[in-house]
C-alpha positions in Angstrom: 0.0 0.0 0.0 1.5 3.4 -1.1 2.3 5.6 1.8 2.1 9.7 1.6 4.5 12.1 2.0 4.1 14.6 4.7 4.3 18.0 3.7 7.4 20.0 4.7 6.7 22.6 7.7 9.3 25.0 6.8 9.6 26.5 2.9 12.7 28.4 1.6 13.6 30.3 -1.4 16.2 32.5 -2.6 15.5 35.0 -4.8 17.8 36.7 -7.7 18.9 39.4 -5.3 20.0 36.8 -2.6 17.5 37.5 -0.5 16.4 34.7 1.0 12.8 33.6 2.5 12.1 31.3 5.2 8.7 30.6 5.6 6.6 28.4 8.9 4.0 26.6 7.1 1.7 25.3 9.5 -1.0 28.0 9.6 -3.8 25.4 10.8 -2.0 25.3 14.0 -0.9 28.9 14.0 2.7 28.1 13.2 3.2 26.5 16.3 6.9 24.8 16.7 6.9 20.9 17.2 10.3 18.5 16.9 9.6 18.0 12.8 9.2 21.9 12.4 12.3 23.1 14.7 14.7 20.1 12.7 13.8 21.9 9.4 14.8 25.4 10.8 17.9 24.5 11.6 18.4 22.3 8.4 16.9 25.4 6.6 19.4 27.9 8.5 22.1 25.8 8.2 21.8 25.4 4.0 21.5 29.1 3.5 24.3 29.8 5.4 26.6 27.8 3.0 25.0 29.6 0.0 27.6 32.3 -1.1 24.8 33.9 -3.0 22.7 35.0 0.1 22.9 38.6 1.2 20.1 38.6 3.9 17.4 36.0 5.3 13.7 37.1 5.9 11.6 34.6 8.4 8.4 34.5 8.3 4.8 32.6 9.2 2.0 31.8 6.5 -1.3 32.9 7.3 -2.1 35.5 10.2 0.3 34.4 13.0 4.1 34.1 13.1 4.6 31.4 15.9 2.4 30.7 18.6 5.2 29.0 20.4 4.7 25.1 21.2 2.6 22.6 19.2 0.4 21.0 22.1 0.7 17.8 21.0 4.4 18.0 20.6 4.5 19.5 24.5 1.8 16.5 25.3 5.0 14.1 24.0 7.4 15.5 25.7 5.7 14.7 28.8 6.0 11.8 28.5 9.7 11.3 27.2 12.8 11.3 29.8 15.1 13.8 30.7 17.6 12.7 28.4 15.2 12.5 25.7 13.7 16.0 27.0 17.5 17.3 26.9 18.2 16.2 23.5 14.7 18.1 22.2 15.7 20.8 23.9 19.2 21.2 22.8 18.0 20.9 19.0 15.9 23.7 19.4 18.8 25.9 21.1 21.1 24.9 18.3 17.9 25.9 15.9 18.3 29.4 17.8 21.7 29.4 17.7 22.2 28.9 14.0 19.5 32.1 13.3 21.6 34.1 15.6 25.0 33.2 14.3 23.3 33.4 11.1 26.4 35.3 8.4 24.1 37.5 7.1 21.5 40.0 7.9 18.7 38.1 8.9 14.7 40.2 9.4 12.0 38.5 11.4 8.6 40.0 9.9 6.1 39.1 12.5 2.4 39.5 12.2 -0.7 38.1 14.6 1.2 35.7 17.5 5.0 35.3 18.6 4.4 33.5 21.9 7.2 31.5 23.8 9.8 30.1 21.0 7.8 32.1 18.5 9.2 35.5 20.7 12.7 34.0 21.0 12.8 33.3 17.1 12.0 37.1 16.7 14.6 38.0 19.5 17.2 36.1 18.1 16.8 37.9 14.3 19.0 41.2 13.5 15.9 43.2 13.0 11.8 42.3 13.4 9.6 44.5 12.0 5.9 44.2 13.6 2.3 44.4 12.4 0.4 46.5 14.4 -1.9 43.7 15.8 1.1 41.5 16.9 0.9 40.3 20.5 3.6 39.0 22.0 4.5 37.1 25.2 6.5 34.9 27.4 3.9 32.2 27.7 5.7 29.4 29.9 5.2 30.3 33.4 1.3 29.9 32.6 1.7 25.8 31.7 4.3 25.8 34.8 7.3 25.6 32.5 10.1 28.3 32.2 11.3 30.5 29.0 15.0 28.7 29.1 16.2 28.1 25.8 14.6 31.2 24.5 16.2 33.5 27.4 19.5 34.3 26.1 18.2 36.3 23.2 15.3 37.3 25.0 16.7 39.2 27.6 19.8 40.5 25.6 16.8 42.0 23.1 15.1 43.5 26.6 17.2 43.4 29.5 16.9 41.3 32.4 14.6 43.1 34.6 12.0 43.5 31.9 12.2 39.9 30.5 11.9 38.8 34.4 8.8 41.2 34.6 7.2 39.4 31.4 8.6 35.9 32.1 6.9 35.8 35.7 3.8 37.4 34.7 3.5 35.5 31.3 1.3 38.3 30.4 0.8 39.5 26.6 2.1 42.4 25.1 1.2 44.5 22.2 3.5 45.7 18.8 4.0 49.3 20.6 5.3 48.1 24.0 7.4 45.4 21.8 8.7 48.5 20.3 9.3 50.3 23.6 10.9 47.6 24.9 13.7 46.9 21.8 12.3 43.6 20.4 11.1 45.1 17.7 12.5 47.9 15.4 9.4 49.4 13.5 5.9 48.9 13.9 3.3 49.1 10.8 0.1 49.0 9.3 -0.9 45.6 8.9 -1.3 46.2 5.3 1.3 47.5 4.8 4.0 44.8 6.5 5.5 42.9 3.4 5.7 46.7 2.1 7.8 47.7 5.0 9.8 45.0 5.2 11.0 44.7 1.1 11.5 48.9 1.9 13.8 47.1 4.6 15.9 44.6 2.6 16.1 47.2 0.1 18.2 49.2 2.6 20.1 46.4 3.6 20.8 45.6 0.3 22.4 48.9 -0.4 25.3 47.9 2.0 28.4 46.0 1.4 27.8 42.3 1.8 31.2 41.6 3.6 31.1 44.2 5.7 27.9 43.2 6.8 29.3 40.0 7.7 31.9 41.6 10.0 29.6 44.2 11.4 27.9 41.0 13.1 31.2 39.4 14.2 32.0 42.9 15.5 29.2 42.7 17.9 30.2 39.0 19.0 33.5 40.4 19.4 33.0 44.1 21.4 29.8 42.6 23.7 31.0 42.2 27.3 34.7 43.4 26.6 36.3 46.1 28.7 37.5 48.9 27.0 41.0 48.6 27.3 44.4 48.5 25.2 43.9 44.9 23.6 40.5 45.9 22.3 41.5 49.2 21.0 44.4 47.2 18.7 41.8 44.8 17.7 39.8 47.1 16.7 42.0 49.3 14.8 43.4 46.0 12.8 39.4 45.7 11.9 39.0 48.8 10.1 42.4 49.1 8.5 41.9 45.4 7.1 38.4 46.6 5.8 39.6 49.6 4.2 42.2 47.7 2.4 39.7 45.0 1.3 38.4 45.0 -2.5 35.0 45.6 -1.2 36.1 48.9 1.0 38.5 50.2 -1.8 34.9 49.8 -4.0 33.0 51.9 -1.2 35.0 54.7 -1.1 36.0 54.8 -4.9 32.0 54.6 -5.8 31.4 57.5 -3.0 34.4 59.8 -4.6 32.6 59.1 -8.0 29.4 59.3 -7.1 28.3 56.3 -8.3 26.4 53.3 -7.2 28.5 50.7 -5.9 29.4 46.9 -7.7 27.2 45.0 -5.3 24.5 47.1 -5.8 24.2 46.7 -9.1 
């Protein structure tokens, strides 16, 4: 007897520019991460960060939510797995994380309708989210007596710790303009208008030189939590004189002088 194929959860496609789309497919249950749907992230994350030809990564959700965290019937299986097996789940989906965060390139979370629990940490963990106006967010856990761990690096570096301990105890939800108060988002539209926004956005991002986009976000790995001191400064300084000399900076500043578009633009 012939067997079916189950449809992927997670779509991606690249487009001429190099802009590549990753979309969560599972709109009849809101986009809601399960152990299938969190392998094919990371899979997905993992390809396009081999590609040479991908400039900036846009995530999204079909359909009118962007993640509404856990699938229940993969959280009803976890129940009953053992810690081991609960480890090993859970250290897939922080190496999911991990590999949007580390992610080479310029990477734009464009969240509409619901980012609860891991569907807030995959928005926390982008470059840049730009938010519907009706997006509610929240950190969800506390409510089913769990706790936001694997999301919390990326949550609290997007919030700070005092406000991610205010929204992680109270597991109360949030709206697009506090998200925006707060730092998780950068720019809040019109629902509407959202995919607008957001191709204004890679447009901009576009407009920059790949490479040095690439070390911009080593840069940040590299200066986060380092004291301002003599070894830093050198580093630094090596940074900027090795980027001027590159092909790519000598291209900057010669298109600037000539006032002209640069090669990567075109």
């Amino acid at each position: 007897m012939a067997t079916g194929t189950a449809e992927p959860s997670v779509h991606h496609v690249v487009d001429a520019r190099g802009v590549a789309r990753v979309e969560i497919a599972r709109e009849q249950v809101r986009n809601a991460l399960d152990e299938a749907t969190i392998g094919e992230l990371k899979t997905a994350f993992a390809t396009l960060a081999r590609d040479s030809a991908v400039r900036i990564l846009v995530l999204q959700g079909r359909g009118p939510a962007f993640c509404a965290g856990a699938d229940l019937r993969w959280m009803r299986r976890s129940a009953r797995m053992s810690t081991e097996e609960n480890v090993r789940d859970s250290e897939t989906f922080a190496a999911m994380l991990e590999a949007l965060a580390d992610f080479p390139c310029p990477t734009v979370a464009q969240v509409q309708g619901a980012a609860f629990g891991g569907g807030l940490g995959l928005v926390a963990a982008a470059d840049i989210a730009v938010a519907a106006a009706s997006a509610r967010f929240a950190l969800s856990e506390v409510r089913l007596g769990l706790e936001p761990a694997m999301i919390a690096p990326y949550v609290i570096d997007a919030l700070g710790p005092r406000e991610f301990r205010q929204l992680a105890l109270t597991g109360r939800p949030f709206g697009a303009d506090d998200a925006l108060r707060l730092g998780l988002v950068s720019q809040v539209t019109d629902d509407t208008e959202l995919p607008a926004v957001v191709e204004d956005l890679v447009a901009a991002l576009l407009s920059g030189g790949p490479e040095a986009q690439r070390q911009i976000k080593e840069l940040t790995r590299a200066v986060v939590g380092r004291a301002r001191d003599g070894a830093l400064r050198t580093e630094l300084a090596t940074r900027i004189a090795e980027r001027r000399a590159s092909r790519e900076g000598q291209e900057g500043a010669a298109a600037f002088l000539e006032r002209r578009p640069p090669d990567w633009t075109t």
